[in-house]
N, C-alpha and C positions, 0 to 999 in steps of 0.2 A: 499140270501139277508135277514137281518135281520128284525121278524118284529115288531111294533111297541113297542110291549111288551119288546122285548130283547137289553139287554145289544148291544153297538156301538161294531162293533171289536177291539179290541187290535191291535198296531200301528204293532207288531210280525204279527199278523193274517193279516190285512192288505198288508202287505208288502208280506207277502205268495201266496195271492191271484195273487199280480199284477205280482210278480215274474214268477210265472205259465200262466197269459194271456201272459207277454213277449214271450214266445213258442211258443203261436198261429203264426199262420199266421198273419202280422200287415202289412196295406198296406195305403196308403196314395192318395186321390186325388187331380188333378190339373187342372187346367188349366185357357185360359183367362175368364172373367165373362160373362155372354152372350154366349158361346158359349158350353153351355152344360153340364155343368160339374155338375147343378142340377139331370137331367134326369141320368144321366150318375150313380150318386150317389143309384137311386131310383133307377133303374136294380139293381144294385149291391144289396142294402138292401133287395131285394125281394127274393132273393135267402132265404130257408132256414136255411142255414147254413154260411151265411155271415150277419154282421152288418155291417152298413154303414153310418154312420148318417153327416149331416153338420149343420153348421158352426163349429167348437171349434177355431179356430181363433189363432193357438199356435203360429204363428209368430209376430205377431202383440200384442197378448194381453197375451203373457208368455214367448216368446223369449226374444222378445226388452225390457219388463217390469223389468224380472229377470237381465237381463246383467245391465239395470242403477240401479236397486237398489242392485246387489252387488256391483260394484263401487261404489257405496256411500257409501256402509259397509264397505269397504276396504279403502276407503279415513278417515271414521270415526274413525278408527282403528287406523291406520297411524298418525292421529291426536295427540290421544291417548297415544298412546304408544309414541309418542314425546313429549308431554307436561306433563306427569303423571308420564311418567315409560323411563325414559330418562336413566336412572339409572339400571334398572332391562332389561331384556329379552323381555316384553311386550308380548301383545296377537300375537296370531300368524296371520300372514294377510290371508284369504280365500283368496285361490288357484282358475284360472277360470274353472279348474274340477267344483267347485261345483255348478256351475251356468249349466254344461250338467247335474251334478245330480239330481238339482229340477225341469230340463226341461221334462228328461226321467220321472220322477215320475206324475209330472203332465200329461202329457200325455196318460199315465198308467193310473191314477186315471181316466181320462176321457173318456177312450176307454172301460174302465171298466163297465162303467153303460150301452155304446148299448148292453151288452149282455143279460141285465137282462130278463130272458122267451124263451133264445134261444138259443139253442146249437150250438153254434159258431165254426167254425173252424178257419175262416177268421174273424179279426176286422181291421173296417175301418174308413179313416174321410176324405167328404170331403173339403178344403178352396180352391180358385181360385188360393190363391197366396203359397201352398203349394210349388207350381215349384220352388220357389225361394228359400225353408225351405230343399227341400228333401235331400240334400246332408249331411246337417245337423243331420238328421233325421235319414240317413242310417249309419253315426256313430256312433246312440246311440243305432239304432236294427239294426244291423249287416243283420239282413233275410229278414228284411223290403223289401218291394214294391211301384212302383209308375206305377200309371197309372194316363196318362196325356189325355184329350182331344183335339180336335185342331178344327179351324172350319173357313172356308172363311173370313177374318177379315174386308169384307163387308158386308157381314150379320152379322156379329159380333156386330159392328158400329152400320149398319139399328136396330138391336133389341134391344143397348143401346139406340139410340134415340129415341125411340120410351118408352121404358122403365123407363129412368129414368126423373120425372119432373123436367119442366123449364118453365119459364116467354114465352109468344110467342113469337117471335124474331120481331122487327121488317125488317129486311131481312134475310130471311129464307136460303138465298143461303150461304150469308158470317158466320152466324152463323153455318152452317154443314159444310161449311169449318175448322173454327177455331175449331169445336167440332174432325174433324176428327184430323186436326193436333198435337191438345194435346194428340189424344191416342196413334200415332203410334209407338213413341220410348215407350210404354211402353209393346205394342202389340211385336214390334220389339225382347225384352228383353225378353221376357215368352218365344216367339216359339222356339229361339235361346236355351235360358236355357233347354227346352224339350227335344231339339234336343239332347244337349250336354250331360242332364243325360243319356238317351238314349245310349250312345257311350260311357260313362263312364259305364255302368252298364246294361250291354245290355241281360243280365238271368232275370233280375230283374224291368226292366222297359220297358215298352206297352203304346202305344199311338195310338187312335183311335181317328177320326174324328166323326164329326156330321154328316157329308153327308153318310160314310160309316152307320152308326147307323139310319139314315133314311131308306136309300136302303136295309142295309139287316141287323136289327135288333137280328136275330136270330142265323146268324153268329157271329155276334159282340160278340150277350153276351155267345154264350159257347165259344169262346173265351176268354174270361174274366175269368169266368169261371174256364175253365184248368187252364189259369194261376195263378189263388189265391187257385190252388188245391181243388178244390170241385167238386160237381158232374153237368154233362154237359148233362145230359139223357135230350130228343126232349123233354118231359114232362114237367121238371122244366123248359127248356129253354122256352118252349109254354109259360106256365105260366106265367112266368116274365115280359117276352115282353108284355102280354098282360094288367099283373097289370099296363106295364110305360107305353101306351101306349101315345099317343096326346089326345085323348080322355079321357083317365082314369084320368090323369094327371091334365087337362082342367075343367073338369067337364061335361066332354059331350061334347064338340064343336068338328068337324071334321078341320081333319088340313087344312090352307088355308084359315080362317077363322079368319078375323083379328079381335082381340079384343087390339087394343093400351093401356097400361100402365100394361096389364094383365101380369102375370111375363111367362105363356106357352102363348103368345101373335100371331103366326101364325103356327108356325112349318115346314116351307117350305124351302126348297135351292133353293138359289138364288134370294130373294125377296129382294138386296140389289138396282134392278130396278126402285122396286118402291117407294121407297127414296133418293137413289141419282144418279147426272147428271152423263153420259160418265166423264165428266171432273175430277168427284170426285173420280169415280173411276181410273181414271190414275194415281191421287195423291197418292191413298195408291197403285199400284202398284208400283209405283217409287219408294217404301219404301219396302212394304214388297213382291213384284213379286217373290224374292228367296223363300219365303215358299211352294211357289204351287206344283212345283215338288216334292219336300218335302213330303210335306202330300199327292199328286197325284190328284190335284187339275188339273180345265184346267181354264185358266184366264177368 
């Protein structure tokens, strides 16, 4: 890292650097919001030898951004080269190659600064909705990794409502109706896509629950672990567990311990009781009941 004094690198030096982070280990996190995928992120950065960092946001604020603004270049172009050069050969229209080449680079560019002070083996990033980016992703790093989390999409729900604010309802019941009803095709849509990279790429892609990550923590993560190739010795793994722990995370509070709007707000399975009716929960199993087995849930 250069510092303050020294000349910025050269776009050659630059491009050297990212060229060689591409090598690394590059892994990607998922999953639905709410259900872990912070905690999840924070094991993983704890490791010495893994960077982890969230949000970068590449679907949303550099996938979608770069694909409309090079169709505008390319519309612009096309313009152009009609009204100017009707006559001659005209510029030549970007290819949508180059819309994967400034996606790769960015990415690059931004996986690049978790390393700064740490001898990485592994870099990573987590965003919720990477699930829906990863396929994407594993065409532009062929070695790439996904690790998804998954988690009761009733407590999912209980810890969005509880999390995110709103006006107080004047009926409380129909409004956690209508709140659960808007999430589930989209709850629906994440566990499915999981599933499916999973069975597309199944060297490469790992999916872990919350409940397992509660229970037994210290499995999970040398689990994890091996799989981004690093080291799994009882020591680091002690360690880790115990920087992410509910407490650490919290600032002290033991888990169980409701602090509403807090973003580590109780840390329990199965607290979707005490928020919502039998009835609500029939609702989302009617919807999403096929996950359970799946992920080895019991309803």
């Amino acid at each position: 890292m250069a510092s303050d004094s020294s000349p910025p690198p050269s776009w050659m030096q630059r491009q050297d650097r990212l060229v060689r982070l591409a090598r690394c280990q590059l892994f990607f996190v998922g999953g639905a919001p709410r259900s872990g995928t912070t905690w999840l992120q924070y094991l993983l950065d704890s490791h010495p030898a893994v960077a982890c960092r969230g949000e970068g946001l590449f679907m949303k604020h550099l996938a979608e951004p770069l694909e409309a603004m090079m169709t505008a270049r390319r519309q612009a172009i096309a313009a152009k080269n009609s009204a100017v050069f009707r006559d001659a050969a005209g510029y030549e229209l970007p290819p949508p190659d180059d819309v994967e080449l400034l996606l790769g680079t960015a990415v690059l560019a931004a996986l690049e600064r978790h390393c700064v002070g740490k001898a990485c083996r592994a870099i990573g990033e987590k965003t919720p909705e990477n699930v829906f980016l990863y396929a994407r992703l594993k065409r532009l790093f062929p070695g790439a990794k996904f690790i998804g989390i998954a988690r009761d999409p009733r407590d999912v729900l209980t810890s969005a409502w509880h999390f995110f604010p709103r006006p107080p309802p004047d009926d409380e019941v129909a409004a956690k109706t209508a709140f659960i009803a808007s999430a589930l095709q989209v709850l629906d849509n994440g566990a499915r896509t999981m599933l499916s990279l999973t069975k597309q790429f199944p060297s490469d892609c790992i999916n872990v629950t919350y409940e397992r990550m509660r229970a037994e923590p210290a499995a999970v993560a040398a689990q994890l672990f091996r799989f981004l190739g690093v080291e799994d010795s009882d020591t680091i793994v002690a360690a880790c567990v115990a920087r992410t722990s509910f407490a650490a995370l919290s600032g002290g509070r033991a888990s169980g311990g409701t602090q509403n709007g807090a973003f580590y707000r109780k840390g329990v399975v199965g607290d979707w009781r005490s928020t919502f009716t039998p009835a609500m929960s029939e609702m989302i199993l009617h919807k999403l009941g096929w996950m359970y087995p799946s992920f080895g849930w019991t309803p």
